[in-house]
N, C-alpha and C positions, 0 to 999 in steps of 0.2 A: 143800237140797231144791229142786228146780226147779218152779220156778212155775207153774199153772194155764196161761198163755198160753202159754208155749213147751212144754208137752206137748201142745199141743193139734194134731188132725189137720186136713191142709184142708179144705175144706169139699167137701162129697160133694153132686150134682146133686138135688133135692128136689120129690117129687110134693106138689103145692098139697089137701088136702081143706079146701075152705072150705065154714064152719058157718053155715045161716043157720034154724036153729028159734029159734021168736019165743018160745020157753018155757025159753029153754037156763038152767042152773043153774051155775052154776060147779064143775068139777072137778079133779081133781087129774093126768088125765090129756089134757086138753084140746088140747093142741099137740103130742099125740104123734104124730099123723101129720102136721098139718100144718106145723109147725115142731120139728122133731126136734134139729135144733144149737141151739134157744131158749136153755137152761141155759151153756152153754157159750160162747154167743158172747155174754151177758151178763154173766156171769163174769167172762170175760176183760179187759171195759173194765173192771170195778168192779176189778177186782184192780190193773189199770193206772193206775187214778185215786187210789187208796188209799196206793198204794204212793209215788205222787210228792208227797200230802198226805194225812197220816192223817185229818186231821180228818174227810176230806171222807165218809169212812164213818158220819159221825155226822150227816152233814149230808144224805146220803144218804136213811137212814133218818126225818130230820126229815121230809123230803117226803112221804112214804108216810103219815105221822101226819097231818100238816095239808093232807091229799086227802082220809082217809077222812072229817076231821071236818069236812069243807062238804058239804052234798049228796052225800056216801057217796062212797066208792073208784071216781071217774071220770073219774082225770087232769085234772079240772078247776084245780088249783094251777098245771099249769103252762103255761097259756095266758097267752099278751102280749096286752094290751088292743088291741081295737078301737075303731071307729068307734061299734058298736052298745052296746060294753059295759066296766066297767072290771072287771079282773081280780083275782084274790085276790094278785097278788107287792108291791103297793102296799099290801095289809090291814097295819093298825098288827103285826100278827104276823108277819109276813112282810117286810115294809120294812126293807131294810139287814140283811137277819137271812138271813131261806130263799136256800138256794144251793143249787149243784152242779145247776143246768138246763144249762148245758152239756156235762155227761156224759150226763147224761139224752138229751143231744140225739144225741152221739155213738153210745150205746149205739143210739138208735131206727132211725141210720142202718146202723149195722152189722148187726141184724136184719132191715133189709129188704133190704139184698144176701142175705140167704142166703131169706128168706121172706115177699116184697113184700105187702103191704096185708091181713098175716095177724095181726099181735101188737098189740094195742091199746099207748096209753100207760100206762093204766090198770095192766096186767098187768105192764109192762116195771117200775114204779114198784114193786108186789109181790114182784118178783125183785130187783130192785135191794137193796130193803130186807135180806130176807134175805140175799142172801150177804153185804153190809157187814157184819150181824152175827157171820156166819161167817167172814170173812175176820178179822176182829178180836178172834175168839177165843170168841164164845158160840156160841150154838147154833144148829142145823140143821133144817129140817123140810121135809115136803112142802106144795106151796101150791097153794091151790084158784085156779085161772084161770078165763078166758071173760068179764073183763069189757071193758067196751063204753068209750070216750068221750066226754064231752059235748063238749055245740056251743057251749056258753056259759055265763058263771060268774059272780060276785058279790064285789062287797069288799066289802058292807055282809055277806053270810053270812059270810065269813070274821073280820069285825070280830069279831060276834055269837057263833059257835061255836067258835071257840080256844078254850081255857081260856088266862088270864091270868097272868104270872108272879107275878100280887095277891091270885092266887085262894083263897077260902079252901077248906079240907077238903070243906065242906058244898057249896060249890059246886061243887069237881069232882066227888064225890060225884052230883050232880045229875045233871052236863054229861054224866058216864059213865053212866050208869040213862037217860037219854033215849036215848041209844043202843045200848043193847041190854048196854051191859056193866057189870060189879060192881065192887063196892070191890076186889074183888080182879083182877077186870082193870086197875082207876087204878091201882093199885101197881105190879101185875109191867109193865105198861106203862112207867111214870113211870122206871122200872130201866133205859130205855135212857139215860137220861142216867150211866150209868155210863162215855160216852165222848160226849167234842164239848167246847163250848165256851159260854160264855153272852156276851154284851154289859152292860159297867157299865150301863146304862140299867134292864137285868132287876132285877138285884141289889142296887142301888142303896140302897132303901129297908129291903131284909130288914139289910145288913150296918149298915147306921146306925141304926135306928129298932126293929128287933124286940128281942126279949129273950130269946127262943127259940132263941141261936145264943152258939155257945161264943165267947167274948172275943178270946181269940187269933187264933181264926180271922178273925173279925172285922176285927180292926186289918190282919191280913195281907190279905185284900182291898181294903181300905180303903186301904191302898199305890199299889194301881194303879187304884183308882175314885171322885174326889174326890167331895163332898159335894156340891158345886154341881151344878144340874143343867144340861146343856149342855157340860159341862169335863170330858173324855175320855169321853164317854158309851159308843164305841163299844170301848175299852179292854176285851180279854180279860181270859176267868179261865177254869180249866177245871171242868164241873161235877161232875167225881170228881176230890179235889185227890191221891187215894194212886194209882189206876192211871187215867190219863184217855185212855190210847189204848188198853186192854185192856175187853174188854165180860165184865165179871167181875161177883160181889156186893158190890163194895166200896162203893159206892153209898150203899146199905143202911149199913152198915158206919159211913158218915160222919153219916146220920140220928143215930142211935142215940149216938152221939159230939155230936151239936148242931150238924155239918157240914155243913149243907145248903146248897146257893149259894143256891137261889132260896126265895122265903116259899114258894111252888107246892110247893116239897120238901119243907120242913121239917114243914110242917103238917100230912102223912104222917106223924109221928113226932113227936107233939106234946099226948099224953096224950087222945087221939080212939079212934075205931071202926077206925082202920089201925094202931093200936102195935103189936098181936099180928102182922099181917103180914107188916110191915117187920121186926120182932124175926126172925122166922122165916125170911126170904130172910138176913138180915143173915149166918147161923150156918146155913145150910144151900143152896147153890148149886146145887144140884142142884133142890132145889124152885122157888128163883128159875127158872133155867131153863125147865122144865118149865110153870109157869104163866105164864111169859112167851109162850112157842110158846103153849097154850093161846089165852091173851089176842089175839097178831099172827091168829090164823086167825081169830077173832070180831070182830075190828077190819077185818080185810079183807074181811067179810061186809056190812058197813054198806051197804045200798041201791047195790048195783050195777049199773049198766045192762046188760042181757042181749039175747042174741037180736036182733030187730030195731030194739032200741033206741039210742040214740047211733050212735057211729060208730068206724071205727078210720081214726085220724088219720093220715095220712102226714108229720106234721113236727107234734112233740108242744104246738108252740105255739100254735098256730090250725087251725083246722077247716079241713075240706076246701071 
């Protein structure tokens, strides 16, 4: 089957309609006139980037996660620090962890040959997300745009609002209800770790010290992530050990099994207020699914900068 980029047609001359109501809301058809090849010329890098390292669709994805949850969906993750301010890529969640800003970079430049100072980062990070998920085998949906990007950002908020690989139940519980979303959005959310990778540093403590995690699994982690801490810290594992580059339920599947890489997982599926959940994605994919898309639209509604607020970045590192 021939690939998304080489079907693709050249690029056709493009009338600019730029939006500037200070009330604007996010829609689904937002860059229909003004960036009309949006979809397609983002596409094309994500497929191009995926295909030369799978991971990188998971890591894709991570970005989009850990933007909504600092001060909402406003490309604020992937600013380099300045003079003024230190940035979230240094936050203990993001340090040696968050990638793929150099696709990110490419894809911002290849949007703006075809539709200059029209498509935020913000937005670019919303699409990116989605098609990684699609390109890697889940699902598809439409996605509300129009948001704006900030001028400046925080390691102390990024420290603060990650949820923690430590974290218990009740605490994401928590982290997700201050932001607008349910137990049942932490779960079908927490399901993209059905692809990527974690760092022995994450895992560390759930494979040695919890009790909550089947044995075997255990030792076979424990292979590649010594007990000391500082000695291979940064040592992969993948956080779906049966399909880790396929965005499937199997996820689920490893809870339910005692499989979970990170405590963050397991305690989804740990005799809590999410059993019924996880039991339920685990044995039916099609609802995963579906309350996944659900959940990504309400997550990318998180406090987005609109209308004449923020900015759209011309180089998604620093402000104009």
């Amino acid at each position: 089957m021939a690939s998304f980029c080489s079907n693709m047609i050249g690029f056709s001359l493009l009338v600019l309609v730029l939006m500037g109501n200070t009330n604007a809301t996010l829609t689904k058809d937002y860059y229909y006139n003004s960036c009309p090849k949006l979809y397609e010329t983002v596409k094309c890098t994500v497929e191009t980037a995926i295909a030369k390292e799978t991971r990188m669709g998971a890591s894709l994805l991570r970005l989009f996660f850990h933007d909504c949850f600092v001060n909402g969906c406003d490309g604020s993750v992937l600013l380099d620090d300045t003079s003024s301010f230190t940035g979230e890529k240094t936050a203990i969640p993001n340090k040696n962890s968050a990638r793929g800003f150099e696709v990110i970079d490419q894809i911002k430049s290849a949007v703006e040959e075809v539709c200059p100072g029209v498509v935020s980062c913000a937005d670019i990070l919303a699409v990116t997300a989605r098609d990684s998920v699609e390109i890697l085998g889940g699902p598809t949906w439409d996605i509300k745009l129009g948001r704006r990007d900030a001028r400046t950002t925080s390691k102390s908020a990024a420290n603060k609002d990650i949820p923690a690989p430590s974290s218990t139940l009740n605490q994401l519980i928590k982290r997700y209800n201050a932001l607008g979303l349910s137990t049942k959005d932490l779960v079908a959310l927490s399901g993209a770790h059905t692809i990527g990778q974690a760092r022995c540093t994450n895992f560390r403590a759930h494979i040695y010290n919890d009790t909550d995690i089947d044995t075997s699994f255990a030792r076979t982690r424990q292979s590649g992530c010594p007990k000391t801490s500082g000695s291979g810290d940064n040592n992969l594992a993948p956080l779906d050990l049966a399909t880790p580059t396929s965005f499937d339920n199997h996820y689920f599947k490893n809870l339910v099994d005692s499989k979970g890489l990170l405590h963050s997982d397991q305690v989804l599926f740990n005799g809590g207020s999410a059993d019924s959940i996880v039991h339920e994605y685990s044995t039916n994919p099609s609802s995963f699914f579906s309350d996944f898309i659900t959940a990504m639209i309400k997550m990318g509604d998180i406090s987005p900068l609109t209308g004449s607020n923020g900015e759209i970045r011309k180089n998604c590192r620093r402000a104009n």
